[in-house]
ZASE-560532 format. One record per residue (C-alpha): x, y, z. Coordinates in steps of 0.001 Angstrom, whole numbers, plus 500000, padded with zeros to 6 digits. Layout:
<nuros>
XYZ
...
</nuros>
This chain:
<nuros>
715586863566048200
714369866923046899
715287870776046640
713213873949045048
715012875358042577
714590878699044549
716950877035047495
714420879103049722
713049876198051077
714891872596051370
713544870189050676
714956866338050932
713598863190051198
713739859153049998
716726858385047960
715748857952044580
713754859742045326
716500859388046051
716482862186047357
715412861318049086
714946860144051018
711636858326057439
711421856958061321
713115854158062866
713666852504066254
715258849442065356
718773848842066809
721615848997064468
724900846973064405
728119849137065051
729539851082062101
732812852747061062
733695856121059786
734945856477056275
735323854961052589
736556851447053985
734041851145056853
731477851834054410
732107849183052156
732608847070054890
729098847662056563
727822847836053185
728525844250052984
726491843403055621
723816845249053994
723612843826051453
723527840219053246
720555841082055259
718380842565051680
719414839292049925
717768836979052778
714569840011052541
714397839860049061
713588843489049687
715083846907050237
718118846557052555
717037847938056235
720158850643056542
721199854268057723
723410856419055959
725368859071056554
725938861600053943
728366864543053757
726959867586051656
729196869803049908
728689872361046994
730076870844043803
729345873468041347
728037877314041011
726410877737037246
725107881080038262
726424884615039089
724273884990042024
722380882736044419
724606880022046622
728326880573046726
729017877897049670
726884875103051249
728052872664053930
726233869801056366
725250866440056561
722133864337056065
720888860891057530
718999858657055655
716929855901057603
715132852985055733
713526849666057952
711897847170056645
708284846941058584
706782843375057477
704069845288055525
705777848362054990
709236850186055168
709619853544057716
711717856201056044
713389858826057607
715319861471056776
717123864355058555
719057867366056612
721172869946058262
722775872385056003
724360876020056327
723867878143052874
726375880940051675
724825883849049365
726825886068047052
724801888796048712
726298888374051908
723595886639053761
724009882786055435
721099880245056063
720798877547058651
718328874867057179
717249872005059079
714980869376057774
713233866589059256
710834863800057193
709188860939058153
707068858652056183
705434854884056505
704306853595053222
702865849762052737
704412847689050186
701264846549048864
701761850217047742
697983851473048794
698717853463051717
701150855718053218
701607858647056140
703994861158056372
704976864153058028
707469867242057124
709193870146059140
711466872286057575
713115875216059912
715733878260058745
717851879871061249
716037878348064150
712295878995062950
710030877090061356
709803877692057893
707346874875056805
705106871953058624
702594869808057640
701915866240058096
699191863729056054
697942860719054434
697736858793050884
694678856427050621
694674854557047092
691115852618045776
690878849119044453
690801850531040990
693959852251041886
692972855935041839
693652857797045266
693743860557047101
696670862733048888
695797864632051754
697870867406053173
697325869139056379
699266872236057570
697905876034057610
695313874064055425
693932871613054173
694928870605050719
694143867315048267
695519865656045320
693539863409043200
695786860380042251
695415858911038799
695863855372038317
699289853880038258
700609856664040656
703354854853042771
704851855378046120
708648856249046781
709636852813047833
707385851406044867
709294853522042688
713018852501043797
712085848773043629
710743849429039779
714008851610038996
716261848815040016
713927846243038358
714201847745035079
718007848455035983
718635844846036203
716218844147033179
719011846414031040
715467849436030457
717702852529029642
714487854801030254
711721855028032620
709097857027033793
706508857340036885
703936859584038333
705525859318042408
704329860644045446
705670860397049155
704511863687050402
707954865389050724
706385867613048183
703572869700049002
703026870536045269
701386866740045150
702793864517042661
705828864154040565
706594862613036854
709782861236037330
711541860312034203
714972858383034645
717642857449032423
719456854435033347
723144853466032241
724477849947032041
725800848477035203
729108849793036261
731604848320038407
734794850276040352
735115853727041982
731890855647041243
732148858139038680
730603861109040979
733457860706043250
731444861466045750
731108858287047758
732635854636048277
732320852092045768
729740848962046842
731289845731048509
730272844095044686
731804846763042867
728649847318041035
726001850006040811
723941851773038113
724195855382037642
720942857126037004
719953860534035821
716666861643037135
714030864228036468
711620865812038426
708898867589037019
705471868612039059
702150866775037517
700649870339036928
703729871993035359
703621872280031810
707143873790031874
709614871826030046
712616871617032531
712309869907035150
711836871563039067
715289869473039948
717656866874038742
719563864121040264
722462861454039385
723061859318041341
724924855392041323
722051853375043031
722747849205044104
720357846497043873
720167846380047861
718304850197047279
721591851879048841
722792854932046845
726696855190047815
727132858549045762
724418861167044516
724697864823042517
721750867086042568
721528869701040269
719475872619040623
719752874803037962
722004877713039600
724299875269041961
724950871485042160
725294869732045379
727117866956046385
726693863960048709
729279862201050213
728926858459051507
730883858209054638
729095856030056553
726526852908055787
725657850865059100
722811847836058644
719461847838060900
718166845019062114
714239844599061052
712073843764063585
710769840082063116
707543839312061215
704673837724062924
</nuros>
């Protein structure tokens, strides 16, 4: 999930990385409104990723709210919701994510951002396809769609296709989002306090992304964010991440996010932080999907 520090242009994506955030047809199972429905779907979540031994097949529902203003100027409200869609393909996971958000400036003017992303990426983590529209107040601000294509040596190339044509040479040990969230809970669970990984997943169009995270020891209870339910197992790592482009040499980062992230891949409460404001996201609904079976 990802915003510009500008706030010009939304941008949000696969959770952890989020942010963030992806298409799916697959039927899902009935789902209830609120904390306690949450935890209760959650549970069947979280059934289904242990018999995958992958990330759990799920939608949520996510309630955006402004949590903090740092700056004089810039956003002084924000309000919507975002859906976040992950399935479990056989040989790859479908992401999906769709953003709608109104924007309040201190200068008066409001700003109706709508964002839709959809991605396939492989899990043998060597290909991936994804597309991006972002429109504000009813026009579109921002399309493009494209492809990542890695090499057996494991350098690859992303390609981005819009107004142009635009591509990213891919050092070796770049990872994909999915990639990414499966090593972030591995070294979670393997008690790693620090991390960092060259990601891409093409909700960017600046290419790829160090992301450096900071992982705390497991925590069980209410999350601390208070911005979502706690998990059906009580238990959940909160993470502080980074984002900072491959070509920036500046030393903050474009965005940050924390966020309490379970071993099923299911973030139940995120924070992001963009230098001026901080937004908040709001768990208040988790429903499971039911993967399509594998030949």
């Amino acid at each position: 999930m990802q915003f510009g520090r500008s706030a010009s242009c939304v941008l949000f994506t696969s959770v952890a990385a989020a942010c963030l955030l992806s298409t799916s047809v697959a039927s899902a199972a009935p789902s209830v409104s609120g904390a306690q429905g949450a935890r209760t779907s959650e549970k069947v979540v979280e059934k289904l990723a242990e018999k995958t031994g992958s990330l759990s097949s799920h939608r949520a529902v996510y309630e955006v709210s402004l949590a903090k203003v740092s700056h004089s100027d810039g956003v002084r409200a924000a309000s919507g919701n975002m859906t976040y869609t992950i399935t479990d393909r056989c040989d790859g996971y479908t992401i999906e994510t769709n953003l709608s958000m109104d924007l309040s400036f201190a200068n008066g003017d409001d700003n109706q951002v709508e964002q839709r992303y959809a991605a396939w990426e492989s899990k043998d983590g060597r290909s991936s396809t994804f597309r991006l529209q972002v429109s504000e107040n009813g026009k579109v601000a921002k399309a493009y769609h494209g492809g990542i294509q890695f090499n057996e040596d494991g350098t690859g190339v992303a390609t981005y296709e819009g107004d142009e044509v635009t591509k990213f040479d891919l050092p070796r040990g770049t990872l994909l989002s999915t990639a990414h969230t499966l090593a972030l809970i591995k070294s979670a669970a393997s008690r790693d306090r620090f991390m960092s990984k060259l990601v891409i997943d093409g909700s960017f169009d600046e290419g790829p992304f160090w992301v450096t995270a900071a992982i705390g020891p497991e925590q069980g209870g209410v999350s601390p964010v208070k911005s979502g339910p706690a998990s059906s197992k009580d238990s959940y790592w909160p993470i502080g991440i980074a984002y900072f482009p491959m070509s920036s040499k500046e030393e903050l980062p474009e965005y940050e996010i924390m966020q309490n992230l379970q071993n099923t891949g299911i973030t139940h409460s995120m924070a992001q932080d963009f230098g001026g404001f901080t937004l908040a996201f709001k768990s208040v609904k988790v429903e499971p999907i039911v993967a399509p079976p594998c030949p």
